[in-house]
C-alpha positions as CSV (number, residue, x, y, z in Angstrom):
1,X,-77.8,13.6,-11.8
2,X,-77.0,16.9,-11.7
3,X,-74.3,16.6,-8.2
4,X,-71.3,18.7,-7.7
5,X,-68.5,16.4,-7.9
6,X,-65.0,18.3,-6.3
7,X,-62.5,18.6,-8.4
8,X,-60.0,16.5,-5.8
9,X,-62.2,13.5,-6.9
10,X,-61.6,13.4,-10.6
11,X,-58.3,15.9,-11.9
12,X,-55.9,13.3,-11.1
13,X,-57.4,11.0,-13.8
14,X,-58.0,13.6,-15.9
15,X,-54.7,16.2,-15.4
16,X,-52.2,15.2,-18.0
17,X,-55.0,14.4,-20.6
18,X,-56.8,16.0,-23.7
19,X,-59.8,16.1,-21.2
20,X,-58.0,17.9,-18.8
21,X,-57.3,20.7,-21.6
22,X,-60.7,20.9,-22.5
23,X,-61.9,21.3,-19.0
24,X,-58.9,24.5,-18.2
25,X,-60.3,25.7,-21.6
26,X,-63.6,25.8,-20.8
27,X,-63.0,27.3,-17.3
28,X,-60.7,29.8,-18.3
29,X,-63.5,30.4,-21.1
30,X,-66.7,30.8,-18.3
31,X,-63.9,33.1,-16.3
32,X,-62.9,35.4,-19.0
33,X,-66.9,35.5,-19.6
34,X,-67.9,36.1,-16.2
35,X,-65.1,39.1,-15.7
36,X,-66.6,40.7,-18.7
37,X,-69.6,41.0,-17.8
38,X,-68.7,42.2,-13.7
39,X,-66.3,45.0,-14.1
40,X,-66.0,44.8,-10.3
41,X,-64.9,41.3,-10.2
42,X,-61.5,39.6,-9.6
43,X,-61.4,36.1,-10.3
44,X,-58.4,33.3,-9.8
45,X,-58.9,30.4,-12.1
46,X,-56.5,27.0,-11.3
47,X,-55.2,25.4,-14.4
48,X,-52.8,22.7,-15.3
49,X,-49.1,24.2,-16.2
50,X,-49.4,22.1,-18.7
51,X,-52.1,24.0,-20.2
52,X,-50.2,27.1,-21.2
53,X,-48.6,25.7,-24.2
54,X,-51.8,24.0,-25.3
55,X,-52.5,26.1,-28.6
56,X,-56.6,25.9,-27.7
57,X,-55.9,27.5,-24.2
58,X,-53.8,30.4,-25.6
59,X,-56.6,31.0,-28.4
60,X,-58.7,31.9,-25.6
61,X,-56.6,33.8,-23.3
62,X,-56.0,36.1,-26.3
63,X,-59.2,36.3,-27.5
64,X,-61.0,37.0,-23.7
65,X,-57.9,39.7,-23.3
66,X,-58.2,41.2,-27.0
67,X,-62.5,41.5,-26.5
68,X,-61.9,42.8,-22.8
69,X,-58.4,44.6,-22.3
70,X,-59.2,45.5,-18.6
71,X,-60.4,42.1,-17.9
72,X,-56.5,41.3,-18.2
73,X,-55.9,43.0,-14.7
74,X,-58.5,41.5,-13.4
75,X,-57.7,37.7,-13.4
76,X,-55.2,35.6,-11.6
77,X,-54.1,32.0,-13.1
């Protein structure tokens, strides 16, 4: 339908699962993005602590930091 549904109404169900990895993947993908392309931008993305040793998520921390170095200082997790 296309509605906004806040993230208090659903991460509970979806925290400790492989959902809940894909959707800190994605995020952290679209902020990584989204700092590349606005130099002037800071951005805080929320993610699951149980996302940093999910080998997916790292893949694309390294990846948005090696293709942007400056983006690095930039974001706040």
């Amino acid at each position: 339908s296309g509605r906004i549904i806040p993230a208090r109404d659903f991460i509970a169900a979806i925290e400790t699962t492989e959902l809940g990895r894909a959707v800190d993947c994605l995020s952290l993908d679209l902020g990584l993005r989204a700092l590349r392309e606005d130099p002037g931008l800071r951005l805080a993305i929320n993610m699951s602590a149980r996302s940093i040793a999910y080998p997916r998520w790292m893949q694309v921390l390294r990846r948005g930091i090696k293709d942007g170095p400056a983006v690095s200082k930039r974001l706040i997790l």
